[in-house]
C-alpha positions in Angstrom: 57.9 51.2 46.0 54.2 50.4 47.6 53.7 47.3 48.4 50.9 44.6 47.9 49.2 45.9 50.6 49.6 49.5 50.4 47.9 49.1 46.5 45.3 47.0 47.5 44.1 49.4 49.8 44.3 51.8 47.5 41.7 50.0 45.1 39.6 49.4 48.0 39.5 53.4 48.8 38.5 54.6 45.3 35.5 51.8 45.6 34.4 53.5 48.9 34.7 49.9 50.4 36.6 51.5 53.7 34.2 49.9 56.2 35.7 46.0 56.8 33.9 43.4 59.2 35.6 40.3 60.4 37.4 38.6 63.1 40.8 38.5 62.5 43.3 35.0 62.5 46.7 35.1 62.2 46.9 34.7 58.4 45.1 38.3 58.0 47.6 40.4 60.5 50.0 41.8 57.7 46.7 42.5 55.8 45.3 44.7 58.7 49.1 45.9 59.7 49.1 49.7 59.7 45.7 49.9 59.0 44.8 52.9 57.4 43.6 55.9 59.5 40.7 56.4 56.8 39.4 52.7 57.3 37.3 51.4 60.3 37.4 47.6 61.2 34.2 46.5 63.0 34.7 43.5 64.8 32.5 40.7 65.5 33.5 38.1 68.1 32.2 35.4 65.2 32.5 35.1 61.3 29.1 34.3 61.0 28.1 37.2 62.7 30.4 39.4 60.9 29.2 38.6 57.1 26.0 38.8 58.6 26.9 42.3 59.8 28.4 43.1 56.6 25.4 41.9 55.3 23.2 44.7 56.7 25.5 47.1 55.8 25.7 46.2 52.2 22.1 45.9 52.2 20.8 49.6 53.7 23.8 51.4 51.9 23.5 49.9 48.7 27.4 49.2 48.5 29.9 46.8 48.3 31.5 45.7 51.5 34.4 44.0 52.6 34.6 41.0 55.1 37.6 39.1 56.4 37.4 35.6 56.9 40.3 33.4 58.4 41.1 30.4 56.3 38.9 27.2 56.0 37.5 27.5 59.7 36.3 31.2 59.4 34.9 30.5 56.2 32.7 27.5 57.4 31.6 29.4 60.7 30.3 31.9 58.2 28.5 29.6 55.6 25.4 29.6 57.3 24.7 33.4 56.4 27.0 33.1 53.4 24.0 31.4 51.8 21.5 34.2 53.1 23.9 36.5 51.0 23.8 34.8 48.1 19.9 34.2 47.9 19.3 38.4 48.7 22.4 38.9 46.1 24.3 41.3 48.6 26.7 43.1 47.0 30.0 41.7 49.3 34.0 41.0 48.8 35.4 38.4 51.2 38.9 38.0 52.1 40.2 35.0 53.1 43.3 34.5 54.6 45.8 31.6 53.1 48.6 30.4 54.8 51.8 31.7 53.2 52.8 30.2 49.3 55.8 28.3 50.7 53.7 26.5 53.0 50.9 25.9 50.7 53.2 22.5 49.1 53.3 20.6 52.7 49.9 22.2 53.8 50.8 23.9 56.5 49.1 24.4 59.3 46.3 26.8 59.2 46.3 26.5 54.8 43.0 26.3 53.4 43.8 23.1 50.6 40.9 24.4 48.5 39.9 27.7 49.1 38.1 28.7 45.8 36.0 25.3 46.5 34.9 25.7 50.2 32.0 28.5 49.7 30.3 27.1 46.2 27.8 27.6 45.5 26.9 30.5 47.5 29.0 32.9 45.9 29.1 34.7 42.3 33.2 34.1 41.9 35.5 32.3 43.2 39.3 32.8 43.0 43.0 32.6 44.8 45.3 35.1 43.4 47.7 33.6 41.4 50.8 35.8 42.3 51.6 38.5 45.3 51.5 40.9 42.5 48.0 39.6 40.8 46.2 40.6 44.5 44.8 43.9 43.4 43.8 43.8 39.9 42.1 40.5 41.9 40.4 42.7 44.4 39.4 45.3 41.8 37.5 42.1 39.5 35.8 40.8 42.3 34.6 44.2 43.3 33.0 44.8 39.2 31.9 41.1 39.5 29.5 41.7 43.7 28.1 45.0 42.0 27.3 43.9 38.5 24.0 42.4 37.7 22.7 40.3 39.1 25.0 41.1 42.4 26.3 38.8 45.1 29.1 37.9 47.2 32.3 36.9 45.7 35.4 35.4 47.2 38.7 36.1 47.5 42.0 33.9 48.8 44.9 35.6 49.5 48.5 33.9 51.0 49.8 35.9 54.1 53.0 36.2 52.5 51.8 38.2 49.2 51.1 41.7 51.0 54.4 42.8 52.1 55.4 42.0 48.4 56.2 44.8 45.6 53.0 45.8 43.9 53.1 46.0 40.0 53.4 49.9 40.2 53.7 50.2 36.5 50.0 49.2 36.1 48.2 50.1 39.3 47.0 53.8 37.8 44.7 51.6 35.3 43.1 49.6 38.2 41.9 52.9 40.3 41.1 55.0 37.1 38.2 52.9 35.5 34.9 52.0 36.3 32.0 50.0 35.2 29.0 51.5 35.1 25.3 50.4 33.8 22.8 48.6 35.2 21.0 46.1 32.1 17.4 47.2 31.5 14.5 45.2 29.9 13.4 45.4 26.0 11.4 48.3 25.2 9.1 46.5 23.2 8.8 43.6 26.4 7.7 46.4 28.9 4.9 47.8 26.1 3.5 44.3 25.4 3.3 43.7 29.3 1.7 46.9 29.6 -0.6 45.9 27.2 -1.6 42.4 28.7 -2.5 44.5 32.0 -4.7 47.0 30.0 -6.0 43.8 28.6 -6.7 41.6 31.3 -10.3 41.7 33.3 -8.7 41.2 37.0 -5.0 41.4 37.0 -2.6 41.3 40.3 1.2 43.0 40.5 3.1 40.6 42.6 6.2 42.5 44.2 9.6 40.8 44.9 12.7 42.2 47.2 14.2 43.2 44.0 11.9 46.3 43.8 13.4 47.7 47.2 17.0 46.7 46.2 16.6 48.4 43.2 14.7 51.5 44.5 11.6 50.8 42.6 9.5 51.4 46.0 7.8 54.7 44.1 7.6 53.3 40.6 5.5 50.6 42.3 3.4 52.8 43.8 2.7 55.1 40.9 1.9 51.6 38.6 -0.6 50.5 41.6 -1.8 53.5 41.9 -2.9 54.3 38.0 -3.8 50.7 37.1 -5.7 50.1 40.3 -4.0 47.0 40.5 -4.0 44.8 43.8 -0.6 44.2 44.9 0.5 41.2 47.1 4.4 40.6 48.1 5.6 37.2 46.6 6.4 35.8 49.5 6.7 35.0 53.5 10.3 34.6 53.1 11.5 37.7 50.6 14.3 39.6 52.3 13.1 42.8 51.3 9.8 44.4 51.2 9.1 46.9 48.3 5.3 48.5 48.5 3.8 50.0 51.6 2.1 47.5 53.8 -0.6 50.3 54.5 -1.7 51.4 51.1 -5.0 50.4 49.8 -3.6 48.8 47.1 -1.7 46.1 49.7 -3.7 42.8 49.7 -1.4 40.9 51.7 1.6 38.1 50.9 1.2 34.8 49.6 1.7 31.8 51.4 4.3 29.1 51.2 2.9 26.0 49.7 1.5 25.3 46.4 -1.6 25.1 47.4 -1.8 28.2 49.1 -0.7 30.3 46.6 -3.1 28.7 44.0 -5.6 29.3 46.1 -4.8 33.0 46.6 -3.8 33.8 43.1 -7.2 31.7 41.6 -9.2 35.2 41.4 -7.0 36.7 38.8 -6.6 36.3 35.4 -3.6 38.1 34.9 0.0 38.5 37.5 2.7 40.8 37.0 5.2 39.3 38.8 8.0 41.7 39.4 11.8 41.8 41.0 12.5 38.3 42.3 11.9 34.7 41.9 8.7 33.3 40.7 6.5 31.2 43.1 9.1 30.4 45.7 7.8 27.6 47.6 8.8 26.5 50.9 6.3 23.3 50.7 4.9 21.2 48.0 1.5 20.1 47.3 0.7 18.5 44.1 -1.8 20.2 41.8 -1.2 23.1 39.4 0.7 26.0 39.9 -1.7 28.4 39.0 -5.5 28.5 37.6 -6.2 27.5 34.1 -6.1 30.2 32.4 -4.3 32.5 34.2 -0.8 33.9 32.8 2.2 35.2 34.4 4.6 37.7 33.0 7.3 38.3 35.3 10.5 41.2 35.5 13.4 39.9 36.9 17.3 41.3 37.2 18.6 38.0 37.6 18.6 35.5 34.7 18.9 32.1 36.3 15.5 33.3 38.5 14.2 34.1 34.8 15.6 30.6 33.9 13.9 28.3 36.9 10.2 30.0 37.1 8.3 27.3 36.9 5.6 29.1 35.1 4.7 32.2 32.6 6.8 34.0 30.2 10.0 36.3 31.7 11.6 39.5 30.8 15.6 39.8 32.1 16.3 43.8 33.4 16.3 46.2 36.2 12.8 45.9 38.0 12.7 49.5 39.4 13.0 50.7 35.6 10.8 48.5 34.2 8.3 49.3 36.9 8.8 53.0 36.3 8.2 52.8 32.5 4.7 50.6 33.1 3.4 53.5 34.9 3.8 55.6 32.1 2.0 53.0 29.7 -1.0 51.5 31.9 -4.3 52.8 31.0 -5.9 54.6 34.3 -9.4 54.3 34.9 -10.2 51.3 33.8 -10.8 49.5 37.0 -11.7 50.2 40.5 -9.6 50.2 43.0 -9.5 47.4 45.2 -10.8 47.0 48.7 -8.1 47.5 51.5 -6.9 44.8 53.5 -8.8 43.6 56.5 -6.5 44.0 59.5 -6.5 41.1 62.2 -7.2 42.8 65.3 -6.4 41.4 68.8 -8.4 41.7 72.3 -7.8 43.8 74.8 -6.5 42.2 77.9 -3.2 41.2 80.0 -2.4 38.5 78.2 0.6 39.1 76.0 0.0 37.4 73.0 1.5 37.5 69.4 -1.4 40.3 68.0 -1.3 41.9 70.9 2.5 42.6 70.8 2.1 43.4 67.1 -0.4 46.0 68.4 2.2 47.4 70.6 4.8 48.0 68.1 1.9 49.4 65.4 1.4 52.1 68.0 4.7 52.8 69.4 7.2 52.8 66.3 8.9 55.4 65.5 7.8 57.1 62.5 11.4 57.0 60.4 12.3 53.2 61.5 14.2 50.3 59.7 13.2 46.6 60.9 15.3 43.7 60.8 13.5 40.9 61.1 14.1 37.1 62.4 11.1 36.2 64.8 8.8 33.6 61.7 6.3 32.9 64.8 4.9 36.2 64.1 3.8 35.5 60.9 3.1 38.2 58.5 3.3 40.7 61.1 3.9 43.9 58.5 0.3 43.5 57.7 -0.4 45.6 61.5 2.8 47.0 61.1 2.9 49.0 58.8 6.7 49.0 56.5 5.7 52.3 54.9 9.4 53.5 54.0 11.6 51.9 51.2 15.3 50.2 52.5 13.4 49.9 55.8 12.9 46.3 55.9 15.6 43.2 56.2 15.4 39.1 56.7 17.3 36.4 56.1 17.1 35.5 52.3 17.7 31.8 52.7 15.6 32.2 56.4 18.9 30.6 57.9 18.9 31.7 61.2 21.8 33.6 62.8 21.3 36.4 60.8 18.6 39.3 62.2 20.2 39.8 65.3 23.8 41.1 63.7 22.8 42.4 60.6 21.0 45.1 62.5 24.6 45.9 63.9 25.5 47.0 60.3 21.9 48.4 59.3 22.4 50.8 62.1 25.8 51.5 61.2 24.8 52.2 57.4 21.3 54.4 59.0 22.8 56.3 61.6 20.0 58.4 61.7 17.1 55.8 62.2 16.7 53.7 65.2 16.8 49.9 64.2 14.3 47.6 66.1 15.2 43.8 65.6 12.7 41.4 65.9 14.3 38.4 67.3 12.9 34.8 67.9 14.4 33.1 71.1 15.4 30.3 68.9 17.0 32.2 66.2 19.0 34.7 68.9 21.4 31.6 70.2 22.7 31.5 66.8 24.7 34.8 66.4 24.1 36.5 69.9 27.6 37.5 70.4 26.1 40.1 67.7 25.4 42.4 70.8 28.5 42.6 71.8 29.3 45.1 68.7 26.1 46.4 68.9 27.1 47.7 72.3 31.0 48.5 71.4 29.4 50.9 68.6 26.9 51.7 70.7 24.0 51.6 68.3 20.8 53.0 68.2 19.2 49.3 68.2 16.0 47.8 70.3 16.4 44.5 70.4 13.1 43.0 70.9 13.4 38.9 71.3 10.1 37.3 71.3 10.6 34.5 73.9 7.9 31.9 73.5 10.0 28.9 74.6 9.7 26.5 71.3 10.7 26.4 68.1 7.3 27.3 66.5 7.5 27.6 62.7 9.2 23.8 63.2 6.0 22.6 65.2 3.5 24.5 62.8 5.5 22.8 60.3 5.6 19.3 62.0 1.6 19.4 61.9 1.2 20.4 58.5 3.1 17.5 57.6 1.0 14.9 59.8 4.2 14.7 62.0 3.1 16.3 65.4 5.0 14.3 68.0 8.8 16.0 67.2 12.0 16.1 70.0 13.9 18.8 70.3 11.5 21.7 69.9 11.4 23.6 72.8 13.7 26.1 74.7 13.0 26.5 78.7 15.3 29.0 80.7 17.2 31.1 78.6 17.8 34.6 80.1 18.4 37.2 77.7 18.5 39.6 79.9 21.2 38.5 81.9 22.9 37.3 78.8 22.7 41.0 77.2 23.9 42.7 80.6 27.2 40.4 80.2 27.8 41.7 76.8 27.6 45.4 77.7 23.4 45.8 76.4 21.2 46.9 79.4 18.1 44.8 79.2 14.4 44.1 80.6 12.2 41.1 80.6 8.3 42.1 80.3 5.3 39.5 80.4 2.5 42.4 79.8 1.1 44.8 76.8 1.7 47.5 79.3 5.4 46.9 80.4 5.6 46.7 77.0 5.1 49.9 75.9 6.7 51.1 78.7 10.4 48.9 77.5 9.3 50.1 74.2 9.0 54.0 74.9 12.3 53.9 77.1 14.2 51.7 74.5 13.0 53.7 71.7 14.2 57.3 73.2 17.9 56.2 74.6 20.7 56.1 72.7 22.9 53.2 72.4 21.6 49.5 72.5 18.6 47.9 74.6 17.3 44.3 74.6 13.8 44.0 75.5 12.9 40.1 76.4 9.1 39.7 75.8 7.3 36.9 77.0 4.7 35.6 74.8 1.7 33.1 74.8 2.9 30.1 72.3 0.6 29.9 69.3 0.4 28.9 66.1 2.1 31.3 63.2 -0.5 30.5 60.8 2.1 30.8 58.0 1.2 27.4 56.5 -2.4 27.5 56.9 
């Protein structure tokens, strides 16, 4: 007879889920007992760093993943980039281990008292299986419930004792025979009328969300753009995905983060298609109106509570990417001209190594098939010198929590074997999750890890002066070495204070395999992003 285990890995096989990240405790051993020759365990030395590993993953594969947490603990260590996984919906299954059932009564040590509590809101489902035998057919809902529209994490708590029970063997054939398959699409007669309020409208603008890349909506976009000569802007600073080429003419830049801001950038049009992800997601608030009078809004969203809160404009609930696809049938071309391209800031030459001047460096040195993950917000919007020309190239932390960039490109590169991964890595937001090289180096990933040391929490300061509060404690970061602190985790590394040694780390890092760290020193300066 199979056990508990021995089924549930069998439901996570058909799924393809046979890629697990965690850090094991001792209520997960008889999960991982025997563990399949056909499975691989990636191991991060922290839970937040493994979901946000599993994160990447999920993300640049398109598939659900497993992580294993350990009790209450490893659940709270991982919360912070729990809530990153919820805001970019990520697709991902987590395990966490219970203490055994006959312990549960006297709360034993090590037993979570209210598992399917601890992680709301940030997940989709949450749910403790109700019997040893229940822990499949458990598994194989939460997997249908990450990877149905709108997807997310869900969570799962299972006691240590249920595995090496006797699965239900009579009904185990119906949980790895079916599927669920469909992905909900918008009203036909929704897409032709918003087709017809572009034709109609004297300037409109397509505004593009992360869902369009999720979704693979990155060509569909373009074609739209392209036949309606329609400006596009990305919806915001903080959108975890990018889904239009940053160096087509079409590209007019992103919008900013206050009220104001975006008011002021969306005042010239008369008209915003606002498609695949929420609608006007501020980060700061200004009073006056949301938008121009007389301008309307029409947005395409797979997600119904994003449809829900918009705070403006009418909203159709389906797949982006298909909705996209079928507007570029139905636009009228020629009606329009097509828009100027963006001007591109453009730095001095010199020796100083300032923040254009390293974005300079990495436009001219990239490799051409390259994925960026991202988590460095004192370069501002950086993709507008370098290019993101390539759909699923592009990653950041939904929520902008920090601990995220510098792991998830551990499971990017693992899910893009063939790309080499640069990370762009504030010095603030490395501390978080920098035992995250440590697996980079134990896989030894194709990954250039270039942390962008300027000494002080920038966005926070650029933030503090927007809101008349200049004089702030705790802002700046003097003396960290990550250089030596790479070395010690098994990532060769190299401090450079110069455009040239630069593109020197750059060129070496960029044509070695395995991981590199490259520590580059930087002027302090403003980000700009909420001026």
């Amino acid at each position: 007879m199979a056990t508990v285990r021995e089924a549930s890995y069998e439901v996570l096989r058909v799924h393809g889920m046979t890629t697990f990240f965690g850090n094991p405790g001792s209520n997960e051993l008889p999960f991982l007992q025997d563990f399949p020759a056909d499975f691989r365990y990636i191991l991060a030395l922290h839970e937040g760093a493994g979901l946000a590993m599993a994160d990447g993953y999920a993300q640049a594969t398109g598939n659900p993943v497993l992580v294993n947490l350990h009790s209450a603990a490893g659940v709270g260590q991982a919360m912070g980039n729990l809530v990153n996984s919820y805001m970019a919906g990520t697709p991902l299954v987590i395990i966490s281990g219970q203490q055994s059932r006959q312990l549960l009564t006297s709360q034993g040590m090590l037993a979570n008292p209210d598992p399917t509590t601890l992680p709301k809101p940030h997940v989709k489902w949450s749910f403790e299986a109700p019997s040893p035998q229940s822990v499949p057919a458990v598994l194989a809902r939460a997997i249908a419930c990450a990877t149905s529209a709108p997807t997310g994490p869900v969570y799962v708590s299972v006691p240590l004792s249920d595995w090496q029970e006797t699965a239900d063997s009579d009904n185990q054939p119906y949980l790895v025979a079916r599927t669920i398959q469909g992905r909900p699409v918008a009203p036909a007669a929704a897409v032709q009328r918003l087709a017809q309020r572009l034709n109609a409208a004297r300037n409109p603008v397509l505004v593009l969300g992360p869902d369009v890349d999720v979704c693979g909506g990155w060509d569909a976009a373009v074609a739209l753009a392209e036949r309606a000569a329609l400006p596009v802007l990305l919806g915001s600073f903080e959108y975890s995905r990018i889904g239009f080429p940053t160096d087509h003419p079409c590209y007019q830049g992103t919008l900013g983060l206050s009220v104001e801001q975006i008011h002021e950038q969306l005042a010239p049009y008369d008209f915003i298609a606002w498609i695949g992800g929420a609608v006007l997601p501020y980060h700061a608030w200004t009073p006056g109106p949301y938008l121009k009078p007389g301008t309307e809004l029409v947005s395409v969203t797979a997600d119904p509570d994003h449809a829900a809160r918009s705070p403006v404009g009418d909203a159709i609930v389906g797949d982006p990417a298909d909705a996209l696809a079928r507007l570029a049938t139905l636009v009228e071309s020629g009606k329009r001209r097509a828009p100027q391209p963006l001007s591109r800031p453009s730095g001095q030459p010199g020796s100083a190594l300032t923040n254009t001047r390293l974005k300079q460096v990495l436009a001219e040195l990239r490799p051409a098939d390259v994925s960026w993950v991202y988590e460095a917000p004192s370069l501002g919007c950086w993709w507008d010198m370098v290019p993101i020309n390539q759909p699923n190239s592009y990653f950041y932390a939904a929520a902008s929590g920090l601990g995220y960039g510098l792991p998830a490109a551990v499971g990017v590169a693992l899910a893009q074997p063939d790309r080499r991964v640069i990370a762009l890595i504030g010095d603030g937001s490395a501390n978080y999750s920098i035992t995250g090289l440590w697996s980079a180096a134990q896989q030894q990933l194709d990954i250039t890890y270039v942390i962008v040391r300027n000494g002080i929490y920038q966005v926070l300061a650029d933030f503090g002066s927007w809101l008349n509060a200049p004089e702030l404690p705790g802002l700046t970061l003097p003396g960290i070495d990550f250089v030596s602190i790479a070395q010690g985790y098994g990532v060769p590394g190299v401090a450079v204070a110069g455009p040239d040694a630069l593109a020197s780390a750059l060129k070496n890092s960029c044509t070695s395999q395995g991981p590199s760290l490259i520590q580059v020193d930087v002027v302090p300066e403003t980000s700009d992003i909420f001026s």
